[in-house]
N, C-alpha and C positions, 0 to 999 in steps of 0.2 A: 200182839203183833207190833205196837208201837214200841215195847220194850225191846223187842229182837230189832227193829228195823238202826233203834238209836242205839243198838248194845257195836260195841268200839273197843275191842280187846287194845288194841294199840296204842290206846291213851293209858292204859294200867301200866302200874309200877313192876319191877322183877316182885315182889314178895305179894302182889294180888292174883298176879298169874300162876305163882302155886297155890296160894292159900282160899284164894276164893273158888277155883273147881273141885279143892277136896272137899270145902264147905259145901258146897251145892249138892256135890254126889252123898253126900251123908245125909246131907236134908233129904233129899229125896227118897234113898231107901229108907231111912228113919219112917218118914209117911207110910211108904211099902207097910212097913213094919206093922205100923199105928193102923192100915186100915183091916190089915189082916186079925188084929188082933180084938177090934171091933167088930169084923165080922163074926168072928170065934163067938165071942159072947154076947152079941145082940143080935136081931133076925134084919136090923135098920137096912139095913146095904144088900142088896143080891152079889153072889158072887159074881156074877157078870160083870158088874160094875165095879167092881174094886181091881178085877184083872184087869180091866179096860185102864181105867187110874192108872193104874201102876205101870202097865206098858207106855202109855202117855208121859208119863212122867220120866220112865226109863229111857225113851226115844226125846225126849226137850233134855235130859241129862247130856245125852251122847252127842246129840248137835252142839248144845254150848261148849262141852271139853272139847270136839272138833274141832270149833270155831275159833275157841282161846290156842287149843295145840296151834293150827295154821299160823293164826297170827302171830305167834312167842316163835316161829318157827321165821316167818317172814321178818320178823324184827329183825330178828339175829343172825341172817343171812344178810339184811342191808346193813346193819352194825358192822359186819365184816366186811363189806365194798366199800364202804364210804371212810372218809378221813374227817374225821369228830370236830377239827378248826375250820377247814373250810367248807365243811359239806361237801365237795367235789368229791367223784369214786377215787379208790384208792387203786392201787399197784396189781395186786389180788384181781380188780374190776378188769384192769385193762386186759391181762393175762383172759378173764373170762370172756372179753368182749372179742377180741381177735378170735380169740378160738372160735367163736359162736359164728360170726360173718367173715371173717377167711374159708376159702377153701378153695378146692385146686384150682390156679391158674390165677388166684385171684391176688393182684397187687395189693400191698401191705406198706406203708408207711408211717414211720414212728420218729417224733421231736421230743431229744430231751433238752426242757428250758430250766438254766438256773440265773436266779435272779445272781446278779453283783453286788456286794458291797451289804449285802444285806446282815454280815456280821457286824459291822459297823453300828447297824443301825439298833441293833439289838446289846452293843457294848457303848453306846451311847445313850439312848433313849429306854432301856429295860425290854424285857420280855414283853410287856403289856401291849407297847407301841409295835412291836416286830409282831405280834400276833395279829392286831389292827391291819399292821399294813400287809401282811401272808393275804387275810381276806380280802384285801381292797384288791389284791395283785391275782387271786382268785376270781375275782368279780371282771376285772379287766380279759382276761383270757376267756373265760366264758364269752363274753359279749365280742370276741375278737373271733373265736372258734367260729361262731352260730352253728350254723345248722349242717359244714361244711365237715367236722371235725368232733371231735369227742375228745375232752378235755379232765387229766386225771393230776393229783396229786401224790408224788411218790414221798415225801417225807421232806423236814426239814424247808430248805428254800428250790429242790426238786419239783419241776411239773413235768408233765409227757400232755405230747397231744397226736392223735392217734387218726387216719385217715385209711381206712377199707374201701376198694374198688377201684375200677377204670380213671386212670391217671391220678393214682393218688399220690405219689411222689410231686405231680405239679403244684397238684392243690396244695399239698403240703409245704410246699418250698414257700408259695403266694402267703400261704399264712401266718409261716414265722417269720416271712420280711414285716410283713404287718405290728408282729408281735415286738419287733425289733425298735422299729419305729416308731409305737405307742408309748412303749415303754422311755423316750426319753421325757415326754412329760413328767413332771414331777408328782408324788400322789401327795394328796393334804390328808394329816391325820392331826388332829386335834387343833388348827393351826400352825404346824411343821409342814413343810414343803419337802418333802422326803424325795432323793432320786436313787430310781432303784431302776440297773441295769439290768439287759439278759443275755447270756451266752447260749446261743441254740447247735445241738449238734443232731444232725440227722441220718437217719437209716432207713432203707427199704427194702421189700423182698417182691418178687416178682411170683410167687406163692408156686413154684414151680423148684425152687432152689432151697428146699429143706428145713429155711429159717425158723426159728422158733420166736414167740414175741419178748423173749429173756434174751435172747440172742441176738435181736433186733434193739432193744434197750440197751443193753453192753455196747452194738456198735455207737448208737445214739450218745452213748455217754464218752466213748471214746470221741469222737466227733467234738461234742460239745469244751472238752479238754484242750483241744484244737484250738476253739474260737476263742477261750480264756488267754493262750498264747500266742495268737495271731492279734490283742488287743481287745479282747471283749466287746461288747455292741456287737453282734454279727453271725450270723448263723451258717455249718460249714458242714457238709454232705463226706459219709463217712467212704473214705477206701481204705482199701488191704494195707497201704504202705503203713497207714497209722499204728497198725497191730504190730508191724516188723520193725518199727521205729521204736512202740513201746517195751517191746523184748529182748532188744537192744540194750534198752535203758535200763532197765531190769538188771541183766544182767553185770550193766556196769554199776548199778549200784550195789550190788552182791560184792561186786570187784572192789569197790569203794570201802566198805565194811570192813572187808577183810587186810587191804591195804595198812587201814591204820591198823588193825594189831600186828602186823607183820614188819611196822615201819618202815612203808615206802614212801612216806609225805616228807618232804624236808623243805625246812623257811629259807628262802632267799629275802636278803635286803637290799633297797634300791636307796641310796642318801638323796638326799632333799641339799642343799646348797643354800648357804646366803647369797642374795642376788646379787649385794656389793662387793663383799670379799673370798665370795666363792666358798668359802670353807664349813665342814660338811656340819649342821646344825639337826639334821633330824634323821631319821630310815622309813619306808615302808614294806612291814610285811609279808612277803610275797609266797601263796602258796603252790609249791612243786612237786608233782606224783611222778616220783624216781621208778617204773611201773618195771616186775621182775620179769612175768614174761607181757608181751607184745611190746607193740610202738607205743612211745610219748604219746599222753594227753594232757592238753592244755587246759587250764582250770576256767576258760569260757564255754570249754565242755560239761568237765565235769560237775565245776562247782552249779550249776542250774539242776541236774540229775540230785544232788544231793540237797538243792534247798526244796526240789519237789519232795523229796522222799521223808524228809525230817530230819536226813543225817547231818544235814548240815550244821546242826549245834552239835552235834559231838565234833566236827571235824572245826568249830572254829572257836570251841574251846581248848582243844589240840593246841591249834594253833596260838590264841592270846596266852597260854602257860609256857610255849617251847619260846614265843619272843619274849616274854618275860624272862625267863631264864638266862637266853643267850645275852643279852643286852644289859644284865644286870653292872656288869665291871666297863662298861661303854662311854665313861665318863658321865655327863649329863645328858649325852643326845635321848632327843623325844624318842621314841617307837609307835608308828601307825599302825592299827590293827584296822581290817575293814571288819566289818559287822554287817550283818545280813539280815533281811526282815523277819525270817523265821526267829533269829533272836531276841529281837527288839522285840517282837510279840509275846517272848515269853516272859511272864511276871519276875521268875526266879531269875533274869540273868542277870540282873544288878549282884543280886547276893551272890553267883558264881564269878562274877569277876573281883568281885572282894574277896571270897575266899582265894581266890587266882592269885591275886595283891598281897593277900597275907602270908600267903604257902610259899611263892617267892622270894620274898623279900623285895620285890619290883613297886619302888616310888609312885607314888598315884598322879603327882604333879608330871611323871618323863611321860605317861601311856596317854595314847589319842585314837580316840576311836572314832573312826572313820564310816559314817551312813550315806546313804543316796539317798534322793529326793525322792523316790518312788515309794523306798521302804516307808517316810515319813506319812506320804499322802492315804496309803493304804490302812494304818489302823493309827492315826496322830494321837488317842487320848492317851491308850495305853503306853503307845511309843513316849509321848511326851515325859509320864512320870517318869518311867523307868529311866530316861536322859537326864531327869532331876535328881533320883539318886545317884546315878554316878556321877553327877560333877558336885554330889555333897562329900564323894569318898577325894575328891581332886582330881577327878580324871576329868579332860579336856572333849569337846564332840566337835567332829571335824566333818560341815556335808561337801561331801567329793561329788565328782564331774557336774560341776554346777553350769547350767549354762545352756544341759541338753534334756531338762524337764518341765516341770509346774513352778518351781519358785517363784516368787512375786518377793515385794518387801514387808508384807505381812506375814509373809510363811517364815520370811528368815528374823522377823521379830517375835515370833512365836515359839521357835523353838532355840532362840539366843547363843547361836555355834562362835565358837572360839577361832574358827578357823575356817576361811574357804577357800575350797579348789578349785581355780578354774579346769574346767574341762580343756583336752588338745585342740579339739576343733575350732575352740574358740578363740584358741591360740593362734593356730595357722590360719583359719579365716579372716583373721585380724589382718594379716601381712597383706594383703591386697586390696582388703572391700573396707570402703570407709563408715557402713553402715556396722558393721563387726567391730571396729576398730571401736566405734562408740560405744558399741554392747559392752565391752570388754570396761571400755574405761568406766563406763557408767557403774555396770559393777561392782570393781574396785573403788570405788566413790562413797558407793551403798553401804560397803563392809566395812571403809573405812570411819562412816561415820557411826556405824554400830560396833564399833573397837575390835572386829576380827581382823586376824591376820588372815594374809593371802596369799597364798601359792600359784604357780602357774606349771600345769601340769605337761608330759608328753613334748617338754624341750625338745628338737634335735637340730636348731641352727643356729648360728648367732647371730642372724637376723631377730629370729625370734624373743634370744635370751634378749637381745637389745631392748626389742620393742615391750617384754614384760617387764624390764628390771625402767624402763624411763616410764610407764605406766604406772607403776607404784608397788608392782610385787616383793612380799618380803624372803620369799623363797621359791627357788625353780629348781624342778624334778623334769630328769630328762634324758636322752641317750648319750647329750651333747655332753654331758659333765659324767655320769654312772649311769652302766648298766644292774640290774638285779644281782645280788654275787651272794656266796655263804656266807655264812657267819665271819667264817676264819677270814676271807677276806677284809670285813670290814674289823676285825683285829688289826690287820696289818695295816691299812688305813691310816687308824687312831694312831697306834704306835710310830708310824713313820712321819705323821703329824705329829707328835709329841717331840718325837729326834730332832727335829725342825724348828720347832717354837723354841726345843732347848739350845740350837746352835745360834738362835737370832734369826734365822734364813724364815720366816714368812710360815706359811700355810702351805702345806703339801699337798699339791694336787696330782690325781691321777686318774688319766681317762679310760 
């Protein structure tokens, strides 16, 4: 008995749980075997006693393989609920858990939580530390859930936490403010101070309205896509309009695809100006969806649909080869291309814009590519490199609207830009408020002493152009000097500037 009471199928390996109940059932009828066959030829044993053996022996067989079947059964049924890194149930659990404690009438509430930033930390610090900290960030929601909640891991940096019964949307709301809140503490892994955000999106059924708990996670995950673009930190309860919003976008990304092979994108240029003599020194390239059928869309529309979707590297490598192109016979003027974080994240686009350079014939010293502060703050390592090869091929990095993010003077000595843009706001804010006015100079102070040039963006008075060009800017972009125009126009520009410098008569300007 003390062998059955300690016998623990569930501490055996997969290969004892086959091998050792064939062994045992062959021992056994082996005995069968061996006692029959000593009864055969000796009188030792009455056959009473050897039938008794043997069914003993037959019924201790049947219970141990029962024993071991259940358990190699229950193993492998919790193998399938649970998630092997964190030990939290998995996707599959939740799915079983609703179903089990739902039922009619009965309120259903489901949070999906994804951590932020958490690719960062795992393109920083290796896999090793991102698994540390999955656990650490497991261990935290557990203890945030209690006894309130049931708490699942669905993959990757995904969690769902799941709340059955009378006001379970409230409970649920309480807990992922909670979750929200916790989560700005920092977690320590190995002596790193990791800060790992969470975007929560939430859904609920009132278990009277059909939902299914895959159905209730879709909305959840919709939702949760919400709080990413509403700023992260923050947890956002899911409506209908989301779904008619996302199918919207859908389909204009469909529209988008198709547009570029159809060629309805076309680059407009906007000239940049010297601030002393006005005469046009550089362009920015601007993208335009000439769209065949509906109304104009403006690429504060579009172009966010497409850096969600991933087109956006197709459509702004489009665009860095058509202003190579067009600009190629432009004399020297620079060409600004803006660049988007979807690209800066990808390892390959240094070597796509080199073969861009090469395929053109477009000068590596005229091209400037233009990032924002945000793309930088979001993945800096890999950003970082790939900004070092391109300015090993001579391309220049320009961060634009400076003024309305994170920059400090570490960031802008860290990542060494050739050129910076004031932002408008900080242009027009300047004209009035003397706390601005200092922003502004201070700025221009900062960059002057880390050898960038400076632009001042969103000109349109000349008050303004006044106050950039006695502040120290080297170029101003604006309504006040150009609008955005084709190519052909900024042909006739040059040329008409050329006729001009040939007759003696000055710099040709045109508004």
């Amino acid at each position: 008995m003390r062998f059955i009471s300690t016998f623990d199928p569930k501490e055996w390996s997969p290969r004892q749980l086959v091998m050792l109940p064939l062994g045992g059932i062959s021992f056994v009828f082996g005995l069968i075997i061996l006692f029959f066959a000593l009864g055969l030829q000796t009188s030792m044993l009455p056959v009473w006693a050897m039938i008794v053996t043997g069914v003993a022996l037959y019924l201790l067989t049947l219970f141990l393989l029962g024993r071991v079947g259940m358990a190699s059964v229950e193993r492998l049924e919790h193998l399938g609920l649970t998630d092997s890194l964190s030990g939290l149930p998995n996707r599959r659990a939740l799915h079983r858990d609703v179903a089990r404690r739902a039922g009619p009438g009965c309120e259903v509430a489901v949070a999906l939580v994804d951590l932020d930033g958490f690719k960062q930390v795992n393109d920083t610090y290796g896999h090793a530390v991102g698994d540390m900290v999955l656990k650490l960030c497991s261990d935290r929601l557990v203890e945030l859930c209690g006894d309130d909640s049931l708490c699942y891991r669905l993959g990757g940096d995904e969690f769902a936490v799941a709340v059955v019964g009378p006001i379970a949307g409230n409970i649920l709301e309480g807990i992922s403010r909670r979750i929200v809140e916790a989560f700005h503490r920092p977690i320590d892994v190995g002596g790193r101070h990791i800060v790992i955000g969470t975007s929560i999106g939430l859904a609920r059924s009132s278990g009277n309205d059909g939902l299914s708990s895959s159905e209730l996670l879709r909305q959840a995950d919709v939702a949760m896509y919400a709080s990413k673009r509403g700023g992260k930190m923050r947890c956002t309860w899911y409506i209908p309009e989301f779904d008619e919003n996302r199918e919207s976008k859908r389909a204009l990304d469909v529209e988008l695809r198709k547009a570029l092979g159809n060629s309805e994108f076309k680059v407009h240029y906007q000239p940049l100006v010297d601030a002393n003599d006005r005469r046009i020194v550089a362009v920015e390239a601007l993208l335009r969806w000439g769209r065949k059928n509906g109304p104009p869309i403006g690429p504060n529309v579009f172009i966010p649909i497409a850096e969600e979707s991933g087109f956006i590297n197709n459509i702004g490598l489009w665009v860095l080869r058509q202003s190579c192109l067009d600009a190629r016979g432009w004399d020297d003027l620079k060409v600004s291309v803006n660049i988007s974080a979807a690209q800066l994240r990808n390892p390959e686009f240094p070597v796509q814009v080199g073969h861009i350079l090469e395929e053109t014939g477009f000068l590596a010293d005229r091209l400037e590519l233009e990032v924002t502060e945000t793309c930088l703050v979001l993945d800096p390592i890999v950003v970082g490199r790939s900004l070092d090869v391109l300015r090993q091929f001579g391309v220049s990095v320009v961060l634009d609207d400076f003024g309305t993010g994170y920059a400090s003077i570490g960031f802008l000595r860290q990542f060494r830009f050739e050129k910076l843009k004031l932002d408008r706001s900080l242009i027009t804010s300047a004209e009035g408020d003397d706390g601005s006015r200092a922003m502004m100079l201070s700025s221009i102070s900062v960059a002057r002493a880390m050898a960038m040039a400076v632009t001042a963006e969103g000109v349109e008075t000349e008050a303004q152009a006044a106050l950039a060009r006695t502040a120290g800017c080297d170029q101003i972009q604006g309504w006040l000097y150009y609008r955005a125009m084709p190519a052909e126009k900024i042909e006739e520009l040059l040329a008409a500037a050329r006729l001009e410098n040939g007759r003696g008569g000055g710099t040709a300007e045109v508004a």
